[in-house]
Z-matrix of the N, CA and C atoms (Angstrom, degrees):
N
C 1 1.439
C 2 1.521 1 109.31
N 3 1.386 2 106.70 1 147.06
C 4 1.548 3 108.09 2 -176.62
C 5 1.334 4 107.82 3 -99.69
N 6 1.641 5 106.35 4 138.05
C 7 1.725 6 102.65 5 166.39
C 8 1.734 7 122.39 6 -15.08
N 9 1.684 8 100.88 7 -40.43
C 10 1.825 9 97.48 8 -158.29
C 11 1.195 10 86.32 9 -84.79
N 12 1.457 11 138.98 10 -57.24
C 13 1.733 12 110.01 11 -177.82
C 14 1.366 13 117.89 12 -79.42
N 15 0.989 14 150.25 13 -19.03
C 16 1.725 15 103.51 14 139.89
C 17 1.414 16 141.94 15 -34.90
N 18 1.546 17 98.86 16 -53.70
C 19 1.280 18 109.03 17 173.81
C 20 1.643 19 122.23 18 -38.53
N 21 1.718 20 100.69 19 -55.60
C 22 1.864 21 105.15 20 152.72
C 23 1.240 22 124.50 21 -67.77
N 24 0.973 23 111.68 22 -41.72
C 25 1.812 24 82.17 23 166.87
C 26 1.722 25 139.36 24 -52.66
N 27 1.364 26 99.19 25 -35.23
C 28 1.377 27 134.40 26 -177.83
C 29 1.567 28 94.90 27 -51.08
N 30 1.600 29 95.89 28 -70.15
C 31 1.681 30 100.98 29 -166.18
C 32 2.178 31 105.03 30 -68.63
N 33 1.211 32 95.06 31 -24.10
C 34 2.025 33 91.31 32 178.09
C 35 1.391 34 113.25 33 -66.93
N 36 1.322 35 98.75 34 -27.25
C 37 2.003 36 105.47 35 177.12
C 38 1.360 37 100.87 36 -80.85
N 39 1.479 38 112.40 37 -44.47
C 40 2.038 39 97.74 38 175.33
C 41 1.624 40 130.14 39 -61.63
N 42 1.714 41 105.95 40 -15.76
C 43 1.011 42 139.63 41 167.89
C 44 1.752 43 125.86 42 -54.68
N 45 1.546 44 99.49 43 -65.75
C 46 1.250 45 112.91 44 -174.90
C 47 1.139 46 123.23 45 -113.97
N 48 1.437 47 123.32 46 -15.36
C 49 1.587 48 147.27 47 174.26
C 50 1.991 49 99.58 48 -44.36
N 51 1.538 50 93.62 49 -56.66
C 52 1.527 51 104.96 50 -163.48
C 53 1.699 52 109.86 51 -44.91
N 54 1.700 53 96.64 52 -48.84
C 55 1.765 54 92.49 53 -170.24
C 56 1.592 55 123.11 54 -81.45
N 57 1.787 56 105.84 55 -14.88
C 58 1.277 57 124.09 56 -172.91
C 59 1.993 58 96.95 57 -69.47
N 60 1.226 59 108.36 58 -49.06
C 61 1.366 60 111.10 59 178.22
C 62 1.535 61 115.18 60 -73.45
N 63 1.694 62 129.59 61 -11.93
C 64 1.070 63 109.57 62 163.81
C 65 1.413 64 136.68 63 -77.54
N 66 1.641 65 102.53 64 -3.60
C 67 1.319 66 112.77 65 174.29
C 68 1.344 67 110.70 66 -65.57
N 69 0.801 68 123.60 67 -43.86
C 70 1.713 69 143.22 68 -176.19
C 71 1.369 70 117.19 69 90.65
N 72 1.445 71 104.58 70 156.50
C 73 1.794 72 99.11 71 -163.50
C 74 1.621 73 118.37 72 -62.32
N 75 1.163 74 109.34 73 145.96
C 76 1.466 75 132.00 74 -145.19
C 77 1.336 76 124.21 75 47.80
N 78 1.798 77 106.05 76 20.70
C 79 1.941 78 81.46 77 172.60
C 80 1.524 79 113.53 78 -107.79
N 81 1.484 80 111.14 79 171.27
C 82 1.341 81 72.90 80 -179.71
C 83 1.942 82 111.78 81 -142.93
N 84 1.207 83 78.24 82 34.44
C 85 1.682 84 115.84 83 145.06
C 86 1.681 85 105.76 84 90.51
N 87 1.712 86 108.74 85 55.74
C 88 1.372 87 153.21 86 167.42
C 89 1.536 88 101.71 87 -91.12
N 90 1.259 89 117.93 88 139.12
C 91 1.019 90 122.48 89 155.24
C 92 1.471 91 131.68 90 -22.36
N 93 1.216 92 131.07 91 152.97
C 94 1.925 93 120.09 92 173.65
C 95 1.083 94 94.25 93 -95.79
N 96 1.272 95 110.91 94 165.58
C 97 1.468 96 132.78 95 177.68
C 98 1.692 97 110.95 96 10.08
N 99 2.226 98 94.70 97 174.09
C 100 1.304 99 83.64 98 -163.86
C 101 1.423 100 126.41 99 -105.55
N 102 1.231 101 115.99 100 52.81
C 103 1.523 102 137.91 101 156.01
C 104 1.563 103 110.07 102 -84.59
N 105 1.463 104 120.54 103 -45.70
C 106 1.074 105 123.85 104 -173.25
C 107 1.762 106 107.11 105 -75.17
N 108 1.175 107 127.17 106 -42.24
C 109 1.044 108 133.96 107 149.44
C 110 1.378 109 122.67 108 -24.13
N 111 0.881 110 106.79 109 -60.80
C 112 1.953 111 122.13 110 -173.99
C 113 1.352 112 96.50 111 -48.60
N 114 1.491 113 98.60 112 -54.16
C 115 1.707 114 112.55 113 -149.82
C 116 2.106 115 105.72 114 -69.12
N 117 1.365 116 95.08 115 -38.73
C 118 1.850 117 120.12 116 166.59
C 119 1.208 118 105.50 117 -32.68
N 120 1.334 119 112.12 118 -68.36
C 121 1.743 120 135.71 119 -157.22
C 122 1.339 121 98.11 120 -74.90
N 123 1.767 122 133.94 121 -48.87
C 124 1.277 123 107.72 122 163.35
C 125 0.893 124 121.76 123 -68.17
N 126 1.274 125 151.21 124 -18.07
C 127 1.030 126 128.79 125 -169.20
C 128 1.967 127 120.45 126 -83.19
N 129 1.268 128 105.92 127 -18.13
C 130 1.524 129 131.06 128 169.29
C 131 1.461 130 101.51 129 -78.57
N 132 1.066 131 126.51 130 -48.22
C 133 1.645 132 111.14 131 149.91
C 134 1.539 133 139.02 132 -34.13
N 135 1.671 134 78.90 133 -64.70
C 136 1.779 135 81.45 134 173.37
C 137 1.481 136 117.66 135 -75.05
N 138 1.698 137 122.56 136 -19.91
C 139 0.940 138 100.13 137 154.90
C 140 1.675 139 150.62 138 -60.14
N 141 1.582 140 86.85 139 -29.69
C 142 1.649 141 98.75 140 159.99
C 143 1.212 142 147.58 141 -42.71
N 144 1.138 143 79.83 142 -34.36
C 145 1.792 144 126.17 143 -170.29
C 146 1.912 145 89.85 144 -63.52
N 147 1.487 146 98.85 145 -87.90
C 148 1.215 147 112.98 146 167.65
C 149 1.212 148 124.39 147 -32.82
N 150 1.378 149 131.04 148 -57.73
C 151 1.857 150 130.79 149 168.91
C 152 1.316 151 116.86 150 -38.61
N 153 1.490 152 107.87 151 -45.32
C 154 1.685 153 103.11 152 -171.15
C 155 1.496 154 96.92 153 111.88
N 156 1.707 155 132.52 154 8.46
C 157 1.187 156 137.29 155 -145.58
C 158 1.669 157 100.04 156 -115.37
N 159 1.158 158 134.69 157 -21.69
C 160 1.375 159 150.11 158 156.03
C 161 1.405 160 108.96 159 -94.06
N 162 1.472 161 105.92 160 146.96
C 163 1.610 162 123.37 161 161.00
C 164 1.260 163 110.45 162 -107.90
N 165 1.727 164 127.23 163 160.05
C 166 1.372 165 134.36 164 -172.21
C 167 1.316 166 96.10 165 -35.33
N 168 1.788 167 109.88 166 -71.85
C 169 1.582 168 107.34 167 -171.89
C 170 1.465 169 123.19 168 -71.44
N 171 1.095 170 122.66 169 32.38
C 172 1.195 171 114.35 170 156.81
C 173 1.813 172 112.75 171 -119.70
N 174 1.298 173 90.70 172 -32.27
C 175 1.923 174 87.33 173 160.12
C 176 1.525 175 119.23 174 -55.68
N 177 1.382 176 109.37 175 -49.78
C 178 1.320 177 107.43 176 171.74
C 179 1.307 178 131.23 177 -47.04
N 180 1.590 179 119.06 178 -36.93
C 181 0.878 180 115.40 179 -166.97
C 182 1.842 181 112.00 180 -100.05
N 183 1.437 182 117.89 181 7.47
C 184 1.424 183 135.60 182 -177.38
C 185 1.336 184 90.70 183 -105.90
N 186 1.360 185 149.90 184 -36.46
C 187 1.177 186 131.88 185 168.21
C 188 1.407 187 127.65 186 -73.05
N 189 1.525 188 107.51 187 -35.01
C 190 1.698 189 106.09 188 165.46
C 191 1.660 190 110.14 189 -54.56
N 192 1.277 191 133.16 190 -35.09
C 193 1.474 192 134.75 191 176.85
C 194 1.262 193 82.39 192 -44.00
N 195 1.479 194 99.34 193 -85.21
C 196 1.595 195 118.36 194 -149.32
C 197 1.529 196 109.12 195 -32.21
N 198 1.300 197 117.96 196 -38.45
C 199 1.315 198 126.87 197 177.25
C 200 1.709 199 115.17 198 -69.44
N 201 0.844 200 107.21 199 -32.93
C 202 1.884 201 112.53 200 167.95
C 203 0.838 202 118.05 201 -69.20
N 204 1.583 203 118.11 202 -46.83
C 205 1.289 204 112.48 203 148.96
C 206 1.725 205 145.24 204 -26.97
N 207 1.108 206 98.07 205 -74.69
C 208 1.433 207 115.14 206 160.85
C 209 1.373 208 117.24 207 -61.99
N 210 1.156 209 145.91 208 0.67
C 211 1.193 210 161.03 209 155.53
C 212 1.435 211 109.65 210 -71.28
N 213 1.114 212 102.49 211 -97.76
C 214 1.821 213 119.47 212 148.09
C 215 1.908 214 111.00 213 14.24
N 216 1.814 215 89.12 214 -79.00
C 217 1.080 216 109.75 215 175.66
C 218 1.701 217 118.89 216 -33.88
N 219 1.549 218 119.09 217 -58.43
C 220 1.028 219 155.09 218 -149.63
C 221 1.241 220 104.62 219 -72.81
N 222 1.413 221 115.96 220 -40.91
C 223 1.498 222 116.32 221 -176.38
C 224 1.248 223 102.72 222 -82.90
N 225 1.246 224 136.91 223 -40.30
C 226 1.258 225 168.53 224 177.08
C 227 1.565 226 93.98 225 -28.50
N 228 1.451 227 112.50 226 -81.02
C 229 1.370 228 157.88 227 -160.41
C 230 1.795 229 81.71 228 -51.00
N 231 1.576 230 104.77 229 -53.53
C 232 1.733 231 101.50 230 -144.32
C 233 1.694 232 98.91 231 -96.48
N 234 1.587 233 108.63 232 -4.20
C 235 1.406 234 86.08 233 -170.49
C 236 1.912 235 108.24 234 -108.59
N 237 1.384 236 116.84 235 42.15
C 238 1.442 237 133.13 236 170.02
C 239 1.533 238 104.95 237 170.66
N 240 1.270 239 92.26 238 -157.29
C 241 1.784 240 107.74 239 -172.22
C 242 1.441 241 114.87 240 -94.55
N 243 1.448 242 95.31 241 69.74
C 244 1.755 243 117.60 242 174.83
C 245 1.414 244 109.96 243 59.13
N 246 0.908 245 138.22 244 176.81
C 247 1.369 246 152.88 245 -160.09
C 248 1.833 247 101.00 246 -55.72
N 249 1.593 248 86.06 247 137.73
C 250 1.526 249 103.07 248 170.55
C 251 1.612 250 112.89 249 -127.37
N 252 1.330 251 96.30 250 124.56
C 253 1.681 252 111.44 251 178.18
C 254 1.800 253 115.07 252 13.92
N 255 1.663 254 97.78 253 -57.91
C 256 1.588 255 114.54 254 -164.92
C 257 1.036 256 86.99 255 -89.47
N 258 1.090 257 164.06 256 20.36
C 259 1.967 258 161.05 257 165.80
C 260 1.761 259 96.66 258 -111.16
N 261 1.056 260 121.74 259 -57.84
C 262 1.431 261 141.43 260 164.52
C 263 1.675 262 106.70 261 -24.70
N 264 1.408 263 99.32 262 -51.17
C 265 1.699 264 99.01 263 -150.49
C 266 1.743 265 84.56 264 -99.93
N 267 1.190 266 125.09 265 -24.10
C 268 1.917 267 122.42 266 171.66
C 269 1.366 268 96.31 267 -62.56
N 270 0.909 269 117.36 268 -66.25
C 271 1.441 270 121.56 269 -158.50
C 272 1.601 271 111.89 270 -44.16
N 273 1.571 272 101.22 271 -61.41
C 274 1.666 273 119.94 272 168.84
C 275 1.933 274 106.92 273 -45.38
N 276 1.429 275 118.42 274 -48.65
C 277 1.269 276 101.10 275 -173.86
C 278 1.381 277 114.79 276 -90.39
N 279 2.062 278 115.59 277 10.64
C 280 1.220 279 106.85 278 173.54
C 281 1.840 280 115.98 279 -104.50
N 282 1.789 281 93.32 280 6.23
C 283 1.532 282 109.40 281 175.94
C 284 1.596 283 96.40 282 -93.86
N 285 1.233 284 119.33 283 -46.37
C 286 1.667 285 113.60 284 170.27
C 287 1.182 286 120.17 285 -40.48
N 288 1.000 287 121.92 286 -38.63
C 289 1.830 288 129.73 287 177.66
C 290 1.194 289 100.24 288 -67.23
N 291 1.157 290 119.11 289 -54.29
C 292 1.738 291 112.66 290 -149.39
C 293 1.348 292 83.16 291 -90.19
N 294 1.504 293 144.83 292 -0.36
C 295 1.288 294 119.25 293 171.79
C 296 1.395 295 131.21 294 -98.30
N 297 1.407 296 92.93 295 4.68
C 298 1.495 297 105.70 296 -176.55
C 299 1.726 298 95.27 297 -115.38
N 300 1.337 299 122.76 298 -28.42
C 301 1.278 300 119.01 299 163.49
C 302 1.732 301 109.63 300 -48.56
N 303 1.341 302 124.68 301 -75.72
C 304 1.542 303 117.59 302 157.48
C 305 1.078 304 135.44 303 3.55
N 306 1.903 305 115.88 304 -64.14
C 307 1.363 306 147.53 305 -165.28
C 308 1.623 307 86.84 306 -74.22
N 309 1.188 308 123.47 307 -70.77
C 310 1.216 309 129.66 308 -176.23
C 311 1.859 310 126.79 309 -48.72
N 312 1.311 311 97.69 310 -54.02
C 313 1.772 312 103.73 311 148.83
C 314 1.258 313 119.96 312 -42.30
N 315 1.516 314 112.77 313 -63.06
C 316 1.541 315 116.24 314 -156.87
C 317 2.160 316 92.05 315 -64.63
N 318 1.217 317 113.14 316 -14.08
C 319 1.636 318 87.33 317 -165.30
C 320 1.744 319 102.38 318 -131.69
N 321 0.870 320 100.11 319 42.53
C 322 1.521 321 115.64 320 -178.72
C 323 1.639 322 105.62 321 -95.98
N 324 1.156 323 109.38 322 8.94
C 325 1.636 324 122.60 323 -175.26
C 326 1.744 325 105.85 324 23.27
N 327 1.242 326 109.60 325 45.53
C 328 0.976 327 119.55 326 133.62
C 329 1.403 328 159.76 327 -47.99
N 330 1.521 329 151.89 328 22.33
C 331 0.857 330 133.35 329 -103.30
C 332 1.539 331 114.21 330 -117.79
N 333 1.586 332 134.92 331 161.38
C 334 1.304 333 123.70 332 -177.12
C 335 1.783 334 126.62 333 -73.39
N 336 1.572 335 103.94 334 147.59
C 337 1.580 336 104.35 335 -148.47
C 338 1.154 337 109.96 336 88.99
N 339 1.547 338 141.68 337 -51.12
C 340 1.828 339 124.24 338 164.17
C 341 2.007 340 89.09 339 133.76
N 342 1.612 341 101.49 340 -19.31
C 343 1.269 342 104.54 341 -177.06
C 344 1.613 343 123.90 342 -56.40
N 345 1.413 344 145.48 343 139.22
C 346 1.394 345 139.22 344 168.72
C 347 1.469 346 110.98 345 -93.17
């Protein structure tokens, strides 16, 4: 190896090292927990909303999730001392759904009015 690529490598790790480690180990730079989540997914909604990338019925029907969700959550929340591991990991694979449900809405070139 030559002085100059080390030298670049050196400086690409001082480069990119910094933000890769602010995620913190194993994240991988997703929202934390699942409040922050919730809050993600609307907002990719409402951005949808805004693009022209959702139709009425498909907003409608990404917010009723969202609402089961948070429902879900709720009982969850109220029936011990906040989330337990196995409430944790439902919740996460019932935000996985609805987040690829989203992904899938938002690009179905669908658009509102029926127009392309």
């Amino acid at each position: 190896m030559t002085k100059r690529t080390v030298l670049v490598t050196v400086m690409s790790l001082g480069l990119f090292a910094p933000a890769a480690l602010a995620a913190g180990p194993g994240q991988t730079g997703h929202p934390r927990g699942i409040n922050a989540r919730q809050q993600h997914q609307t907002e990719r909604i409402k951005n949808g909303v805004k693009n022209d990338e959702l139709t009425k019925g498909e907003v409608d029907k990404l917010k009723a999730d969202e609402a089961g969700i948070r429902a879900e959550e709720r009982v969850y929340r109220n029936s011990g001392d906040g989330l337990n591991k196995a409430e944790r990991k439902d919740l996460e694979k019932d935000l996985d759904k609805s987040s690829k449900q989203i992904y899938r809405l938002k690009h179905n070139d669908r658009v509102p009015g029926g127009g392309k």
